[in-house]
C-alpha positions as MATLAB code, in Angstrom:
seq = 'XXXXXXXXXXXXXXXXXXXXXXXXXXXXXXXXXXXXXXXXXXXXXXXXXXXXXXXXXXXXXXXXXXXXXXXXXXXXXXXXXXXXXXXXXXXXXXXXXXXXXXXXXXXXXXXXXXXXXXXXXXXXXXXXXXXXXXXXXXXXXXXXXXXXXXXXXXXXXXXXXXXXXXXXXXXXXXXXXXXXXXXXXXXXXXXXXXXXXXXXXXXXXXXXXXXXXXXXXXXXXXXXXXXXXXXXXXXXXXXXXXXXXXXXXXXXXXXXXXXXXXXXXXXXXXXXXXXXXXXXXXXXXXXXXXXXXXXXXXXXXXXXXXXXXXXXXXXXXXXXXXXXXXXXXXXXXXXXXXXXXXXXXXXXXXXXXXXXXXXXXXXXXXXXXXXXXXXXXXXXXXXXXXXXXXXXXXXXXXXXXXXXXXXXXXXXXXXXXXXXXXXXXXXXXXXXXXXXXXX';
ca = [
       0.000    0.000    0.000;
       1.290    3.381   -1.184;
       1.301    6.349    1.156;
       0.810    9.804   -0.164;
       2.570   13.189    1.092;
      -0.407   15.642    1.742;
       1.053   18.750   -0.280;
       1.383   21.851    1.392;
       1.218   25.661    0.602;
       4.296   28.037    0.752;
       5.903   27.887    4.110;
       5.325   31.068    6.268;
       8.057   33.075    6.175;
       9.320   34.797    9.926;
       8.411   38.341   10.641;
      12.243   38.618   11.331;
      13.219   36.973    8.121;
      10.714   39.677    6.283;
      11.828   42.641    8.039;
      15.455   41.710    7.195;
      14.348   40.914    3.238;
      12.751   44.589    3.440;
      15.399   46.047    4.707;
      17.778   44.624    1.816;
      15.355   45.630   -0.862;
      15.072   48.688    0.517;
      19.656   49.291    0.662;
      19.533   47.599   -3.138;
      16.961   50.220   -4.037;
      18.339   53.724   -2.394;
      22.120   52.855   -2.917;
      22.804   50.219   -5.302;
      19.930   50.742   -8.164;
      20.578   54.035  -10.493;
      23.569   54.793   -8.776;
      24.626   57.063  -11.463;
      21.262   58.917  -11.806;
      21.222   62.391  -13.407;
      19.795   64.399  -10.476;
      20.333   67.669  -10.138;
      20.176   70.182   -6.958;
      17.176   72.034   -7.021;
      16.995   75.626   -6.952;
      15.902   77.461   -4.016;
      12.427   79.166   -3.574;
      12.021   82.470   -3.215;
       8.732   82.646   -2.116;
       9.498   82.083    1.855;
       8.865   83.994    4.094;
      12.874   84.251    4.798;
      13.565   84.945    0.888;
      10.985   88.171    1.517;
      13.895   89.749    3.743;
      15.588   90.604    0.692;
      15.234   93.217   -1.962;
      13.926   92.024   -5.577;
      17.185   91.820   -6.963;
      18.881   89.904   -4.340;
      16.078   87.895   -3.908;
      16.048   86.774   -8.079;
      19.915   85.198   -7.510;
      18.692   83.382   -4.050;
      17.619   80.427   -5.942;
      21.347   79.494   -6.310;
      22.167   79.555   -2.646;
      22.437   75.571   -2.128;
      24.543   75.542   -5.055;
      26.661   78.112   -3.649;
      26.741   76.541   -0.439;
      27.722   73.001   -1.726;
      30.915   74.357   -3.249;
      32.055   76.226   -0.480;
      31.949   72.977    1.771;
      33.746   71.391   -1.462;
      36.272   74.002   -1.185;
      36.461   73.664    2.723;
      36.930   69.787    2.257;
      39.894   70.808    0.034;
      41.523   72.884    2.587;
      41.369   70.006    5.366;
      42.625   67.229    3.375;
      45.409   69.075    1.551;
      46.796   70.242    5.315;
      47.464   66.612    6.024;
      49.898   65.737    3.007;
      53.484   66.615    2.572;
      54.072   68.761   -0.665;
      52.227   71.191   -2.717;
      51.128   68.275   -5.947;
      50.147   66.002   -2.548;
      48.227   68.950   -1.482;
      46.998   69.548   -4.488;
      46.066   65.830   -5.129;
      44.516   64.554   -1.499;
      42.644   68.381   -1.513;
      41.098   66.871   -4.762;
      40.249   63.689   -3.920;
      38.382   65.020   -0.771;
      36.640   67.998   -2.872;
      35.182   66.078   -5.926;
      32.536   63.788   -3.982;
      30.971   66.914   -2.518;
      30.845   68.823   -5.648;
      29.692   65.653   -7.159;
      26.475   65.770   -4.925;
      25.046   68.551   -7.189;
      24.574   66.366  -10.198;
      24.689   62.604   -8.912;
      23.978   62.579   -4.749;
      24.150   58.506   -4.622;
      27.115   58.203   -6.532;
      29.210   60.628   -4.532;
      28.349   58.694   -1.448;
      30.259   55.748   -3.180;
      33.203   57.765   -4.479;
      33.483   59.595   -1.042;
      33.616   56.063    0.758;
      35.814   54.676   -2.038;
      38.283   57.754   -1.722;
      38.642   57.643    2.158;
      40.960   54.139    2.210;
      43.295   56.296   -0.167;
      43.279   59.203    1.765;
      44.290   57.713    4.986;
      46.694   55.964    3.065;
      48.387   58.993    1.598;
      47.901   61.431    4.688;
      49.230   58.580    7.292;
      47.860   61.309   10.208;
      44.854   59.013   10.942;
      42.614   56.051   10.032;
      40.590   54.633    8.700;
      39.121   58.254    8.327;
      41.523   60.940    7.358;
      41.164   64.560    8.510;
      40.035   65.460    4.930;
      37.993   62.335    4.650;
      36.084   63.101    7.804;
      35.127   66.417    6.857;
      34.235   65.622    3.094;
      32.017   62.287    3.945;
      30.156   63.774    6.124;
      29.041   66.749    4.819;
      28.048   64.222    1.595;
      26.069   62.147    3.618;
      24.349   65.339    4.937;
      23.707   66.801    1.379;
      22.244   63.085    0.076;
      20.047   62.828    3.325;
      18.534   66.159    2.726;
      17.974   65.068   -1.039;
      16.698   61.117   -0.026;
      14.480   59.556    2.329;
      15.432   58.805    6.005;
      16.059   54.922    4.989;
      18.997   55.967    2.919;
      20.627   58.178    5.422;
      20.444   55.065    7.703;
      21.794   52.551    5.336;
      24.569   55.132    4.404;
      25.609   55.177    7.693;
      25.670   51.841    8.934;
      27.850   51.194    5.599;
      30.474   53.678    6.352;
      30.558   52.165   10.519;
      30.866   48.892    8.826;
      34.278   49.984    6.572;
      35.300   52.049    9.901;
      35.214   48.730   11.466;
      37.070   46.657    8.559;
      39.145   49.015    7.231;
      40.189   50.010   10.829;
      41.185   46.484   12.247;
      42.798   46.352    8.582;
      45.112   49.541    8.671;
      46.611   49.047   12.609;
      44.085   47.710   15.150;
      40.520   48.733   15.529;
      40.929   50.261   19.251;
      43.264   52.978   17.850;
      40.700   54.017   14.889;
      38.898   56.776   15.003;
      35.585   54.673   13.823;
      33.928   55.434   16.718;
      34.309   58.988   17.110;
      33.078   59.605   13.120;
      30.407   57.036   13.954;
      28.928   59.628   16.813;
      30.283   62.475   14.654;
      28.097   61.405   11.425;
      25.356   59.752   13.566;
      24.869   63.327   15.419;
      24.831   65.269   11.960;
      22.290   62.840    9.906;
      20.057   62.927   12.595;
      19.890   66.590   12.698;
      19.506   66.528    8.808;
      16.708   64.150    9.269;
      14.872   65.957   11.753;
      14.934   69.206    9.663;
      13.733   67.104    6.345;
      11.140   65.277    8.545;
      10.094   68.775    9.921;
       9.448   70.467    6.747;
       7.796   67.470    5.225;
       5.340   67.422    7.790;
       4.933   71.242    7.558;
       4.065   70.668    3.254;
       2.029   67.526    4.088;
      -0.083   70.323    7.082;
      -0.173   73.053    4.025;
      -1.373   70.983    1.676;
      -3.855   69.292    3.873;
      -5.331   72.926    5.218;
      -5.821   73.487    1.370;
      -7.438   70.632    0.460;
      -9.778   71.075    3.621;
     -10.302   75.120    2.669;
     -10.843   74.071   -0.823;
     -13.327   71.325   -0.004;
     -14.930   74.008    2.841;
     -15.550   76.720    0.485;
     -17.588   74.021   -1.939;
     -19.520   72.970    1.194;
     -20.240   76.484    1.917;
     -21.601   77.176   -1.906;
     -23.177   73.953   -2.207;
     -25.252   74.809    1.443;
     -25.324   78.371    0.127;
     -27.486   77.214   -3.509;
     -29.441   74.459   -0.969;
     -30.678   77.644    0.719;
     -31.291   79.844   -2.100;
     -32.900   76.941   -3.624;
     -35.048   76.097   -0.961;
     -36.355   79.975   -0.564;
     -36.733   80.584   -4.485;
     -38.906   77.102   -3.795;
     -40.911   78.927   -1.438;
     -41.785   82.016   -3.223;
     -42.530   80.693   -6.769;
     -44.815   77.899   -4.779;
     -46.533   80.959   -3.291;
     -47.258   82.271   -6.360;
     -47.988   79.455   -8.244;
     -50.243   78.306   -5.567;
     -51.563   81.967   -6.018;
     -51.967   81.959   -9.608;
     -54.408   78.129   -9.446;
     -56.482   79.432   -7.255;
     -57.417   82.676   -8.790;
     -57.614   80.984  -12.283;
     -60.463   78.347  -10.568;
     -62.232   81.051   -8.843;
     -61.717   83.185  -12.391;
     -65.234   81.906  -13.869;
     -67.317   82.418  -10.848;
     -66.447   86.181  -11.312;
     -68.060   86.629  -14.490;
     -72.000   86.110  -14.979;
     -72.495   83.500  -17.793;
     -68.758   82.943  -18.462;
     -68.678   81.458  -22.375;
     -67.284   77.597  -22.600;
     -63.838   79.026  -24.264;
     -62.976   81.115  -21.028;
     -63.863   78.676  -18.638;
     -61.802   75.990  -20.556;
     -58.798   78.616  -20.589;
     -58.677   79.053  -16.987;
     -59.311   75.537  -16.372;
     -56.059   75.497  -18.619;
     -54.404   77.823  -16.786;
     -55.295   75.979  -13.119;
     -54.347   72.726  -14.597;
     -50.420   74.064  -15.694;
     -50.113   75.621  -12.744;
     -51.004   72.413  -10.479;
     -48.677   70.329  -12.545;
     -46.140   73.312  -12.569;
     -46.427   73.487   -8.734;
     -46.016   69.820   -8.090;
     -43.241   69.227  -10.474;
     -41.370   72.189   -8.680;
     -41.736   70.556   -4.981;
     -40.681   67.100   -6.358;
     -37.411   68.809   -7.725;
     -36.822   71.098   -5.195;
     -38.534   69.837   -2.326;
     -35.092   67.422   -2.092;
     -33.673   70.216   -0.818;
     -35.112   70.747    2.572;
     -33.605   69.763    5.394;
     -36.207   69.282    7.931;
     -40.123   68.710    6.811;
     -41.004   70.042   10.659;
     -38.941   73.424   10.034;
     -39.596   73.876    6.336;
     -43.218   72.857    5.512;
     -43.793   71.991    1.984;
     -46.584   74.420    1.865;
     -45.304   77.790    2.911;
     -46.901   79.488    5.580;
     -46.365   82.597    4.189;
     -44.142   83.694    1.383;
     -40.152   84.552    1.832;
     -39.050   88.459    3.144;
     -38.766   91.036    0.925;
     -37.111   94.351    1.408;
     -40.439   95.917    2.514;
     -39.638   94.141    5.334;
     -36.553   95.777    5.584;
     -37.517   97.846    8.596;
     -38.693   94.945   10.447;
     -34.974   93.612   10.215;
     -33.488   96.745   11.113;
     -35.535   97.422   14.165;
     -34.223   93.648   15.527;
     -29.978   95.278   14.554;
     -30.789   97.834   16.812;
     -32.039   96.155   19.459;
     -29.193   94.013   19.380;
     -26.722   96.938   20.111;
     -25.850   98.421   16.103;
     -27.101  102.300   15.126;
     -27.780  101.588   11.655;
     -29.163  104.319    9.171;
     -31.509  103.560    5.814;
     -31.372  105.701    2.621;
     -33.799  104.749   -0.406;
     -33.093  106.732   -3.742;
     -35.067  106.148   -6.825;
     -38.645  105.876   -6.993;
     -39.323  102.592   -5.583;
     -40.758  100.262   -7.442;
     -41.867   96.102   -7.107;
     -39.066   94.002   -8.362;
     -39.238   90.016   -9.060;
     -39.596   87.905   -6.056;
     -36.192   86.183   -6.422;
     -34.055   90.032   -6.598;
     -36.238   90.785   -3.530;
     -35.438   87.983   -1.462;
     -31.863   88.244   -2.177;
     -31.666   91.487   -1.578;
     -32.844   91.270    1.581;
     -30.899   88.458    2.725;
     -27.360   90.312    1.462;
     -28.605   93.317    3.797;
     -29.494   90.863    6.561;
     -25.686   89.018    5.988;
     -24.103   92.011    5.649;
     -25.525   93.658    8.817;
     -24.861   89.973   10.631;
     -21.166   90.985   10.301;
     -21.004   94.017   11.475;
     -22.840   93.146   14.520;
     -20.033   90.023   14.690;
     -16.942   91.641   13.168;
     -17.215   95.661   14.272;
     -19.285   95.594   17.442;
     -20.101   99.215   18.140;
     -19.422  100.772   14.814;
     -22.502  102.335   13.362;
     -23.855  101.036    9.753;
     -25.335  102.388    7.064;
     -27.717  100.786    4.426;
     -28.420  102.727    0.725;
     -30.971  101.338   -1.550;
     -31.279  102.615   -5.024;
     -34.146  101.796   -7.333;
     -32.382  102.883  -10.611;
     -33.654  102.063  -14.276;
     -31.756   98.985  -15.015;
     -31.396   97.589  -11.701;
     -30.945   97.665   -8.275;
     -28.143   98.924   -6.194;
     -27.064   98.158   -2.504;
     -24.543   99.353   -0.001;
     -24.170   98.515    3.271;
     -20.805  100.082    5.042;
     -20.024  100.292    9.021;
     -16.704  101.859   10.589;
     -14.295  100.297   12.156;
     -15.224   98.616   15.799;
     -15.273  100.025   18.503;
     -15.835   99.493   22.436;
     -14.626   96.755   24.754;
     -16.429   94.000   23.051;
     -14.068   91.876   20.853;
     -15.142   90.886   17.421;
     -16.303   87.402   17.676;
     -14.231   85.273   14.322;
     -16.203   83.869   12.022;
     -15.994   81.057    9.451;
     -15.976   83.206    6.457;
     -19.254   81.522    4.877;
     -21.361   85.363    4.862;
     -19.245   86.927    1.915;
     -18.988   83.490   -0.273;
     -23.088   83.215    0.402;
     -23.490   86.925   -0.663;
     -21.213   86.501   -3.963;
     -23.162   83.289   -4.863;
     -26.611   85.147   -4.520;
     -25.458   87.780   -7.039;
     -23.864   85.760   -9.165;
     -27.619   83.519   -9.216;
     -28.830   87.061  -10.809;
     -25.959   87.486  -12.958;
     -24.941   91.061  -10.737;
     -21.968   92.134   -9.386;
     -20.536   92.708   -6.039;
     -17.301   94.208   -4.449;
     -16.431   93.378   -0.401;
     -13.472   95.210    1.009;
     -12.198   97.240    3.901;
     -12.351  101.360    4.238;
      -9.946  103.691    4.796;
     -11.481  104.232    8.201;
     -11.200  100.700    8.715;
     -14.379   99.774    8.266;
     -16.186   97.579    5.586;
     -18.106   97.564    2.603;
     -20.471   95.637    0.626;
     -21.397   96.958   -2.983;
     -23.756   95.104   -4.857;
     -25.846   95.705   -8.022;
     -28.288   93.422   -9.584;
     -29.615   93.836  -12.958;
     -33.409   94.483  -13.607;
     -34.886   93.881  -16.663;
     -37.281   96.836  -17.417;
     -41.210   96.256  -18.220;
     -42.367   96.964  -21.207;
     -44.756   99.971  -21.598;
     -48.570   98.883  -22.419;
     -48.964   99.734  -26.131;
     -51.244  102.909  -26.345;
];
């Protein structure tokens, strides 16, 4: 009788064993894949808040700054490691061979790490004042491995410095006994400075990823703010046209009962009329009816229609109650406009004055209406606070709700601060004219 071996899956790798693999894919990926990759320093932006410290003209060459930089520390790493060697051509030469990785980190960051590691065997070698890092090489690698950590992730200033302990340790034991190396001391030395250099990179990442996050949230705020701004609108225009319409079917049923003997053809054009303006009317609240947000607060049939700015004194009777002296000037000769500019209208006065009240407590307001022949015109200006009540912030929704009612009637508005320091709001809204009755 033949036994069979049950076949099993893959066999479940350790977490240790996967951390380690990671870890290699990760070295073989920062510092051993593209090594000579074409990647040059960026330029600098000059749009900090630093870079505005400096005139226009200064500020145009600032963009250059970390190129500058980088070959100052280049020359600085030539100075060090051409003090160790005995000569002016071995000055020349170990002062070279500790200057070209760093200016090499401007085109090629990973592949100066290698040349800088490669070059520091020969320049203890050549300089004989210490090992395994030379005076030149201790300056010149590490200010590489600073430059490349700014430019990389934190993983490769990790891997780049347990690579150059691990040659401090070979190469140290190789050239004359571990114990005297100074492996150690650039260990702490370039441990100290990547950390630093990782801090500040970590830092201002997390400062972009806030930025761009407050952005996205203002961004997706504002379209909130319009989209519960047109839910409004839409919701009052709902109200007043289903006041009229609801207006306009009953007086075309009670129509015939007004005239004695009405003929067939009138009572079967206001039977007409009713019947369009039902179906008009109940189309309307199954399309905008959506909109409401509670049934109990907002009624599908209106109690009574929306404010207009006949009941403008109503509104600023309750302003001056609540602590603002507020003054009303009509000019034109006043005249009925459509139910949707009145409503607006209205509610830009009411948002307008709700800021003051908020923004300027104290200041005195004033509100000028002006019937004129193509359209209406508001203004609504208060001074600048006053008092020892603070202005109370607000979420900036009352401007963008304001703009979007003006731009629903196709008018145009300007919001902005007085000399005095107060505010203004400046709105006109285009009215078509009536046409005259032909004589």
């Amino acid at each position: 009788m033949t036994e069979t071996t049950p076949t099993t899956g893959p066999r479940e790798r350790s977490p240790e064993f996967s951390f380690v693999q990671s870890a290699l894919r990760g070295l073989r990926a920062d510092l051993f894949r593209d090594v000579r990759a074409y990647r040059p320093l960026p330029r600098l932006a000059t749009d900090g808040p630093l870079a505005q410290l400096f005139p226009e003209q200064i500020r145009r060459e600032l963009d250059i700054l970390p190129h500058i930089v980088v070959v100052c520390l280049a020359l600085l790493s030539a100075a060090v490691g051409a003090t160790a060697a005995v000569g002016e051509y071995g000055s020349l030469v170990l002062g070279s061979i500790a200057a070209v990785p760093v200016a090499l980190t401007l085109v090629r960051p990973v592949l100066a790490w290698w040349v800088s590691l490669a070059a520091a065997p020969v320049l203890a070698i050549e300089s004989g004042d210490l090992y395994p890092w030379a005076s030149g090489s201790i300056m010149a690698h590490t200010v590489v491995m600073a430059i490349v950590a700014a430019r990389t992730r934190p993983r490769t200033a990790a891997w780049m410095w347990v690579l150059s302990g691990v040659y401090g340790v070979l190469a140290g034991e190789a050239l004359g006994g571990w114990y005297d190396s100074d492996a150690a001391p650039m260990a702490l030395l370039s441990g100290i400075v990547l950390a630093l250099v990782v801090l500040i990179q970590a830092n201002r990442t997390t400062r972009r990823q806030v930025v761009a996050e407050r952005t996205v949230t203002a961004v997706e705020r504002d379209k909130r703010t319009l989209l519960e701004e047109r839910t409004t609108i839409a919701r009052e225009l709902h109200d007043v046209v289903a006041h009229h319409m609801s207006v306009v079917a009953i007086q075309a049923e009670a129509a015939p009962y007004r005239v004695e003997n009405p003929p067939p053809e009138l009572e079967q054009a206001f039977a007409t009329i009713r019947e369009n303006a039902v179906a008009a009317l109940t189309e309307l609240r199954r399309v905008l009816g959506v909109v409401r947000v509670d049934s109990a607060a907002y009624p599908t049939a209106p109690d009574a229609p929306q404010p207009t700015l006949a009941d403008l004194d109503r509104l600023l009777e309750n302003v001056r109650e609540a602590g603002l002296t507020v003054t009303k000037t009509v000019t034109g000769a006043v005249r009925d406009l459509p139910p949707g500019v009145e409503l607006s209208a209205y509610r830009i006065v009411q948002e307008a004055l709700s800021n003051t009240l908020r923004h300027a407590p104290g200041a005195e307001a004033a509100v000028d209406i002006g019937y004129v022949l193509g359209g209406l015109g508001l203004r609504v200006v208060n001074g600048p606070p006053t008092g020892l009540v603070k202005p109370s912030p607000g979420a900036g929704h009352g401007i963008t709700g304001m703009r979007e009612r003006v731009s629903m009637l196709s008018g145009v508005m300007t919001a902005g601060g007085t000399e005095d320091g107060g505010y203004e709001v400046t709105v006109f809204v285009p009215v078509a004219t009536a046409p005259e009755a032909d004589a």
